[in-house]
C-alpha positions as CSV (number, residue, x, y, z in Angstrom):
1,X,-14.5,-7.2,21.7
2,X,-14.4,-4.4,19.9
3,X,-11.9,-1.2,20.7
4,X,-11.4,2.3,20.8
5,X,-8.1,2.6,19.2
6,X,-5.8,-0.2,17.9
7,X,-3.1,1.4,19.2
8,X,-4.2,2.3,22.6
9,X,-3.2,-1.8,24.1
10,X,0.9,-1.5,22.2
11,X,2.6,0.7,23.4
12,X,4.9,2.0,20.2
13,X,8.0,0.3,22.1
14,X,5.9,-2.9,21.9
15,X,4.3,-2.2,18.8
16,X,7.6,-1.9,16.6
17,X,9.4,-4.6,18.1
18,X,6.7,-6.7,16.3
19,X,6.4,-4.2,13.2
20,X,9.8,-4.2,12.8
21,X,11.3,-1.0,10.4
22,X,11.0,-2.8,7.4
23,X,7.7,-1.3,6.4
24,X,6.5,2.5,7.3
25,X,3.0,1.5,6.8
26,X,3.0,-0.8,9.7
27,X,4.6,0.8,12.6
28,X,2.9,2.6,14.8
29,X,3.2,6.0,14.3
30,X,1.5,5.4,10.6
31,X,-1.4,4.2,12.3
32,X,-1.6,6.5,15.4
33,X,-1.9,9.3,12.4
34,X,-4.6,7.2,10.9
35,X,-6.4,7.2,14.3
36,X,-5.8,10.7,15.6
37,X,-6.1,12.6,11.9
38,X,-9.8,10.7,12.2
39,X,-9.6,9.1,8.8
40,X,-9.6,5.4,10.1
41,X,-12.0,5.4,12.9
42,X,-15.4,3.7,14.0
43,X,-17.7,6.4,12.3
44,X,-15.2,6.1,9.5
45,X,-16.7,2.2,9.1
46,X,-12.9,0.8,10.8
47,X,-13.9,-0.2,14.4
48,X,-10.6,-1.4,15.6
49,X,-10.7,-5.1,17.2
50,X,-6.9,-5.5,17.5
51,X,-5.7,-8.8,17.9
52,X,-2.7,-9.5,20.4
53,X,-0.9,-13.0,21.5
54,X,1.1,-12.6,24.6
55,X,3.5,-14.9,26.7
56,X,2.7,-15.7,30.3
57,X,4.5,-12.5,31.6
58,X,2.1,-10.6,29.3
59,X,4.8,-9.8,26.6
60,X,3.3,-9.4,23.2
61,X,4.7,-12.3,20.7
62,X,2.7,-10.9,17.7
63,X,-0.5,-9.0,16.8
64,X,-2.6,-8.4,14.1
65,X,-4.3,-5.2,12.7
66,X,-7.7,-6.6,12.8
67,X,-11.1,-4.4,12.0
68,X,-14.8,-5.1,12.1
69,X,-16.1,-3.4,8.4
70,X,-19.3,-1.9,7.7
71,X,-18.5,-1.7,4.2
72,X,-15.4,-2.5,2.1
73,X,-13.9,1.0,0.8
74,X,-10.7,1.8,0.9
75,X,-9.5,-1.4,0.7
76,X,-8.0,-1.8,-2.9
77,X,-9.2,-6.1,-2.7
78,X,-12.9,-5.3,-4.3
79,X,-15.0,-7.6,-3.2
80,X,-18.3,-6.0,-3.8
81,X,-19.3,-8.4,-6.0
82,X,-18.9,-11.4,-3.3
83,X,-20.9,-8.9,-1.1
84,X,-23.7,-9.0,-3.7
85,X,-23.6,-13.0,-4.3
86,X,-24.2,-13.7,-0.7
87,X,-26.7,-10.7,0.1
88,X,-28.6,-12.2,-2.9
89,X,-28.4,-15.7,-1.4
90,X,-30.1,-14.3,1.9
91,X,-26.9,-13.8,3.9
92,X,-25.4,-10.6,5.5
93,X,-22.1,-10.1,4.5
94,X,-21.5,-7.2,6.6
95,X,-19.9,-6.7,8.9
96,X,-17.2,-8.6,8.1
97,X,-13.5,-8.7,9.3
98,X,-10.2,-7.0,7.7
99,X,-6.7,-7.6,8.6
100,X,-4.5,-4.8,6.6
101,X,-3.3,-0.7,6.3
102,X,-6.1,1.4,5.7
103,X,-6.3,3.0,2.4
104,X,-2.6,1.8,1.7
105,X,-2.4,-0.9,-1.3
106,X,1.5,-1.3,-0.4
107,X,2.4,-5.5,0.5
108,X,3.5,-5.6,3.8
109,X,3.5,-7.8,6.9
110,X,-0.1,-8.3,8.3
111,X,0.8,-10.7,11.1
112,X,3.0,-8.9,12.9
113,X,5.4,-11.4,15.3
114,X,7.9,-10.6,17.5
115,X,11.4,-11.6,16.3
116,X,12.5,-15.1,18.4
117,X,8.6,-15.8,19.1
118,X,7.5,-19.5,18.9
119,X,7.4,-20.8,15.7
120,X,3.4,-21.4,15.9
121,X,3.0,-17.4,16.5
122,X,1.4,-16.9,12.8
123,X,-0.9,-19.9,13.0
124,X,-2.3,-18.9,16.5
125,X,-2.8,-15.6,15.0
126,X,-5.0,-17.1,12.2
127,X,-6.5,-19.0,14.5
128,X,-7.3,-15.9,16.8
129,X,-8.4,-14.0,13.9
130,X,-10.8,-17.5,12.7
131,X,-12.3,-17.4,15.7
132,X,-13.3,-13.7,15.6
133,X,-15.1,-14.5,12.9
134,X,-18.0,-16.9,14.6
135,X,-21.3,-15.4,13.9
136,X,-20.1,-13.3,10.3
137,X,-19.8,-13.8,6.7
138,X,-15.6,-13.7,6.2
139,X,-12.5,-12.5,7.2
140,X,-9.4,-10.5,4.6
141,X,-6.4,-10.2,5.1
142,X,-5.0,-7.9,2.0
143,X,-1.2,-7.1,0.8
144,X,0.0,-9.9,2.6
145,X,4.0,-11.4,2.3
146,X,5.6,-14.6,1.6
147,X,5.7,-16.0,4.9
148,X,2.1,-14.4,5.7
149,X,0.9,-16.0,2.5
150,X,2.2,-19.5,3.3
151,X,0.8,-19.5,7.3
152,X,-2.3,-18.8,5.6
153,X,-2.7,-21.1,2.9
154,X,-1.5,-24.1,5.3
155,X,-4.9,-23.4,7.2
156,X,-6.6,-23.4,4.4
157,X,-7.8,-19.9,3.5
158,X,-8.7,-19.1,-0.3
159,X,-5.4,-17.0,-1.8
160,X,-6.5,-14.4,-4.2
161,X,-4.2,-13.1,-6.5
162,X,-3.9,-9.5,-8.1
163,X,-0.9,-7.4,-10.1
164,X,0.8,-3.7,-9.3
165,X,4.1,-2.4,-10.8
166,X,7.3,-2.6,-9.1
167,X,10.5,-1.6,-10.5
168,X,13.6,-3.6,-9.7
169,X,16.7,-1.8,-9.6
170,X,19.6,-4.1,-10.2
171,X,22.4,-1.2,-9.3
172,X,22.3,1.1,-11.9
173,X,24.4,4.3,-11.1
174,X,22.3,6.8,-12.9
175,X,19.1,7.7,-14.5
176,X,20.9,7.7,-18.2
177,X,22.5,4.2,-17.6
178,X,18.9,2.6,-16.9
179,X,17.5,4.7,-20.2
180,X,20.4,2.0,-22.0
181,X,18.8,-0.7,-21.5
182,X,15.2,0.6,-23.3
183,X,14.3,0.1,-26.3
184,X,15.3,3.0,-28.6
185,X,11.6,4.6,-28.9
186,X,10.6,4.4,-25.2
187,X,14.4,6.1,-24.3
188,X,13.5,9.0,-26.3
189,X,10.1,9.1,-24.9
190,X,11.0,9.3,-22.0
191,X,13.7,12.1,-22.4
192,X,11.4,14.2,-24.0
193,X,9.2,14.1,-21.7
194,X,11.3,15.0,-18.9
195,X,12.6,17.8,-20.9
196,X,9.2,19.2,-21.4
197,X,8.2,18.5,-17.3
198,X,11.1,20.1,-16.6
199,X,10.8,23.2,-18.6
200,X,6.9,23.8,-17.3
201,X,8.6,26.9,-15.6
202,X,8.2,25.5,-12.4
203,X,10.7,24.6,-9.6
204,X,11.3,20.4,-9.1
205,X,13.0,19.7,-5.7
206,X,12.6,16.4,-3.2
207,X,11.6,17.5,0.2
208,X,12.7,15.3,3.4
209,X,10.9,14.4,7.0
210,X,11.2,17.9,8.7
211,X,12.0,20.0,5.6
212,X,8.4,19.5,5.0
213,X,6.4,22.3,6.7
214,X,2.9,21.8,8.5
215,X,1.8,25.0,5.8
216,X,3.4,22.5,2.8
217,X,1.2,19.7,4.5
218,X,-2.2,21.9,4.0
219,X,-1.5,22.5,0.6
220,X,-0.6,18.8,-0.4
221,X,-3.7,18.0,1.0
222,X,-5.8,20.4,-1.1
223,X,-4.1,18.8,-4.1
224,X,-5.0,15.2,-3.1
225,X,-8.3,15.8,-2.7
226,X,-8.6,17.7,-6.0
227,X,-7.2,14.9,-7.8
228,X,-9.9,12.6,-6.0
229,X,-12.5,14.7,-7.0
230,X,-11.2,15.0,-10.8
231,X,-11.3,10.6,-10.3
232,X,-14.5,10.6,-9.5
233,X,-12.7,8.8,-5.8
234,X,-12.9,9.9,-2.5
235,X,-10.7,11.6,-0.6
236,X,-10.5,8.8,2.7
237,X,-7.4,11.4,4.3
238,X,-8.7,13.6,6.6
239,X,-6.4,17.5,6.2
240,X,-4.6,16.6,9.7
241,X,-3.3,12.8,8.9
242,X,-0.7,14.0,6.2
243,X,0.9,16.3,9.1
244,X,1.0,13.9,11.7
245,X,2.2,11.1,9.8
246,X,4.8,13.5,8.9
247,X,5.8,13.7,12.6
248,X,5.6,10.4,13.1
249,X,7.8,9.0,10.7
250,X,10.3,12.0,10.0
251,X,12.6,11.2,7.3
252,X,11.2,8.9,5.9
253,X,8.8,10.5,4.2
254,X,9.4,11.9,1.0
255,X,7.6,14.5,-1.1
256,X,8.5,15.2,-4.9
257,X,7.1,18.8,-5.6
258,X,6.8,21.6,-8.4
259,X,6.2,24.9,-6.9
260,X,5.7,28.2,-8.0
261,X,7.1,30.7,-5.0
262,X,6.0,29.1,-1.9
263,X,3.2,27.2,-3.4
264,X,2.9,23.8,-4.1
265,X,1.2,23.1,-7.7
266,X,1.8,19.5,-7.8
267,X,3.6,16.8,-5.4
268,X,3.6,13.2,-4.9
269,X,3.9,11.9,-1.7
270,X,6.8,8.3,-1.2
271,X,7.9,6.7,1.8
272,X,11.1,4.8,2.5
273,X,11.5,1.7,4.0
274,X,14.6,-0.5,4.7
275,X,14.6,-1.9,1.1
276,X,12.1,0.0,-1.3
277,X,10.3,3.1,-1.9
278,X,6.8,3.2,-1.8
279,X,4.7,6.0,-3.9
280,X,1.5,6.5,-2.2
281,X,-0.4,9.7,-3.3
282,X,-0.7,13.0,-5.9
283,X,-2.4,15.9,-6.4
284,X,-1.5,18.6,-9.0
285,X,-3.8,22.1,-9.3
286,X,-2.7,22.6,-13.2
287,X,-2.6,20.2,-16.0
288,X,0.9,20.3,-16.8
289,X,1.9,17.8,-19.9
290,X,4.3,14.9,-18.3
291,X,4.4,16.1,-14.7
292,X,2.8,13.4,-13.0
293,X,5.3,11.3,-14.7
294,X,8.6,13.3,-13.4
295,X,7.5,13.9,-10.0
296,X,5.9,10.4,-9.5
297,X,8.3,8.0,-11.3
298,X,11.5,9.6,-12.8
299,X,12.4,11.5,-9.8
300,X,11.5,8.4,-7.5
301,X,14.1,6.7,-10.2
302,X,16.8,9.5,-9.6
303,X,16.3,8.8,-6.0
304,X,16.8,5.5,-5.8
305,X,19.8,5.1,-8.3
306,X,21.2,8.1,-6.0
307,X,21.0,6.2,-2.8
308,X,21.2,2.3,-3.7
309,X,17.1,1.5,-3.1
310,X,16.7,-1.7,-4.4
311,X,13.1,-1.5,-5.6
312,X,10.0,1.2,-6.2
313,X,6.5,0.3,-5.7
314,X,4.2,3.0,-6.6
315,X,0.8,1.9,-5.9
316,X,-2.2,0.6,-7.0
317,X,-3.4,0.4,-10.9
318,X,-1.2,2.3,-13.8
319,X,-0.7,0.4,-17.0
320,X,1.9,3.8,-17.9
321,X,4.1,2.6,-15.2
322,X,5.2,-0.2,-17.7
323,X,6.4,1.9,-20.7
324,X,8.8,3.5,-17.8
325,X,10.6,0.2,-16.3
326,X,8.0,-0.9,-13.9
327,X,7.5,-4.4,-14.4
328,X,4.2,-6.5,-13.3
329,X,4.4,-7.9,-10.1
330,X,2.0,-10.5,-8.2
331,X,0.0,-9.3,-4.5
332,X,-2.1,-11.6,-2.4
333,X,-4.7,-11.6,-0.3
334,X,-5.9,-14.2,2.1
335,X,-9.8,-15.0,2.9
336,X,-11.7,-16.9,5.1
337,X,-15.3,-17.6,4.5
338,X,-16.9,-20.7,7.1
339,X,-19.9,-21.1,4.6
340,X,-18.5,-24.5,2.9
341,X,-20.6,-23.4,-0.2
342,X,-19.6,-19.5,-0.3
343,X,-15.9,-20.3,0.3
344,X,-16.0,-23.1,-2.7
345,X,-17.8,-20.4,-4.7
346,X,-14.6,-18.1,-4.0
347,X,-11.9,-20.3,-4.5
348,X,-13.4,-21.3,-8.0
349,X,-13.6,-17.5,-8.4
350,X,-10.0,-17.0,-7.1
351,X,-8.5,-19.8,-9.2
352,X,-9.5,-18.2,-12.8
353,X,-8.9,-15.2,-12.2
354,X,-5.2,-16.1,-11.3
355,X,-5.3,-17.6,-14.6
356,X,-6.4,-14.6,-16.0
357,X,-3.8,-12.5,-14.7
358,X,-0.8,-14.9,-14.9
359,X,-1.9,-14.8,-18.6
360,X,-2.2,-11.6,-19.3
361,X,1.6,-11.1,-17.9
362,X,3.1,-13.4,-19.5
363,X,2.1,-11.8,-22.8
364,X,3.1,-8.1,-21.7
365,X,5.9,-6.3,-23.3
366,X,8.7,-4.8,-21.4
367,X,10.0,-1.4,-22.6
368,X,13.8,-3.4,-21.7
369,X,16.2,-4.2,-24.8
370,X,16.8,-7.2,-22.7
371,X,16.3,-8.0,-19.4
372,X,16.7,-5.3,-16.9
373,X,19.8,-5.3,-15.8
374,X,21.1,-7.6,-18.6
């Protein structure tokens, strides 16, 4: 059955005590801001079906995020070209059913169980989640973590594989004892392009949960949906979700900015977690040589050498990320297709173009003299 709101049935109490705090993009105040900002909503193509196992006294043991899809934007798995094979074959592949964070390409947990539920909590889940899809083409589950991935493959869904950056920090103390362990050329590229973002003439600072002001919010919004529009993209963030996530999460979000008096000309928008930092979006109203790079990566660096993070993902695509430490990481997605015919078709499909990936890492280049950390 479908709902109104996939937050309505948890109370956030309830909610987080399955989330956890691991993950911002999972708790509940990141989606309530998805919901009330309207940018993940029914006429939005995301009608929530949430997806909750209880014990006998009505407790929730675990949930799942769970959407019926009209279409598959915003998604960061394409699969328009699966869409297109079936629809050719005289099938309807939509609707269809998504498990995952709206517009957020960040791995997480997507089967979301209470800590000391049953041990066969993630398997009723997928089963829940099979059953919901009697009567459509398929079911995704994108971003999905290790335990996630192995609940999933043990019923047999098709695993796709795809790549982002990541950068591992194995404890170095400052930004100039990571630039030791480049290689000579991509240290003094990297120096001189901070110099130059850094002399632009504009003021750099980090702003923190409340020292970000709902006025600051309007104006990083403008900027993110300029730098959709200059990407040809769309801007899916409605101008009232960046405030209320704001709200919602406090602290924890981070915003990396260049201003000129009170006005923001470019900022990147991060959010912490309990063991990473997570760079989600940017928007910049001047072309300003090597700022994207300082206020998206070398002051998320600073950060986290600063404060002991562990590891920095920033998102979705970005081959520059790996001339600047961040290193090719794998991300999975899960996918259920009841046609025997269509899910063999997939799985071929998923199996080569693992091999293609796996491939092409293993013949990229690190910018590291050595291995990081070495």
């Amino acid at each position: 059955m479908l709902a109104a709101s996939m937050t309505l049935d948890l109370p956030p109490r309830e909610w987080d005590a399955c989330a956890g705090t691991a993950n911002p993009f999972v708790t509940h105040g990141f989606f309530t801001a998805l919901e009330h900002s309207g940018s993940a909503t029914p006429s939005a193509g995301w009608a929530p079906q949430p997806l909750v196992l209880r014990d006998p006294e009505g407790r929730p043991l675990g949930f799942a995020p769970l959407y019926r899809k009209s279409h598959s934007w915003g998604e960061y798995v394409f699969d328009q070209a699966w869409a297109q094979a079936w629809q050719r074959a005289g099938g309807r592949y939509y609707p269809k059913l998504l498990v995952g964070v709206p517009f957020t390409p960040v791995p997480g947990p997507r089967l979301l169980v209470r800590p000391g539920a049953p041990e066969d909590t993630r398997d009723r889940l997928i089963h829940g989640i099979e059953q919901a899809t009697r009567g459509l083409s398929s079911a995704h589950v994108t971003f999905i973590e290790e335990a996630d991935r192995a609940a999933f493959a043990a019923r047999g869904w098709a695993l796709r594989a795809g790549y982002q950056f990541h950068f591992h920090n194995p404890g170095y103390p400052d930004f100039e004892a990571f630039l030791a362990t480049l290689q000579s050329h991509r240290r003094k590229d990297i120096r001189r392009e901070r110099r130059l973002a850094q002399g632009c003439g504009l003021a750099l600072k980090t702003l923190v949960g409340r020292d970000i002001t709902e006025e600051k919010w309007v104006q990083f919004h403008a900027l993110y949906t300029a730098n959709s529009d200059r990407k040809w993209g769309q801007a899916y963030l409605t101008p009232t979700f960046f405030a209320e996530m704001g709200a919602a999460l406090g602290d924890r979000v981070i915003l990396t900015v260049a201003m000129e008096g009170e006005a923001l000309i470019a900022a990147a928008l991060h959010l912490r977690g309990e063991q990473a930092l997570y760079g989600r979006n940017w928007g910049a109203s001047r072309q300003i040589p090597f700022l994207h790079f300082e206020l998206c990566y070398y002051m998320a660096l600073d950060l986290a050498f600063r404060e002991g993070i562990g590891r920095i993902e920033a998102g979705a695509q970005g081959e520059h990320k790996l001339q600047r430490g961040y290193l090719p990481s794998l991300t999975w997605s899960a996918h259920y297709l009841p046609d025997p015919g269509f899910r063999r078709a997939v799985e071929a499909f998923c199996a080569e173009e693992r091999a293609r990936i796996e491939q092409g890492i293993a013949t990229i280049e690190g910018p590291f003299r050595a291995a990081p950390g070495a």
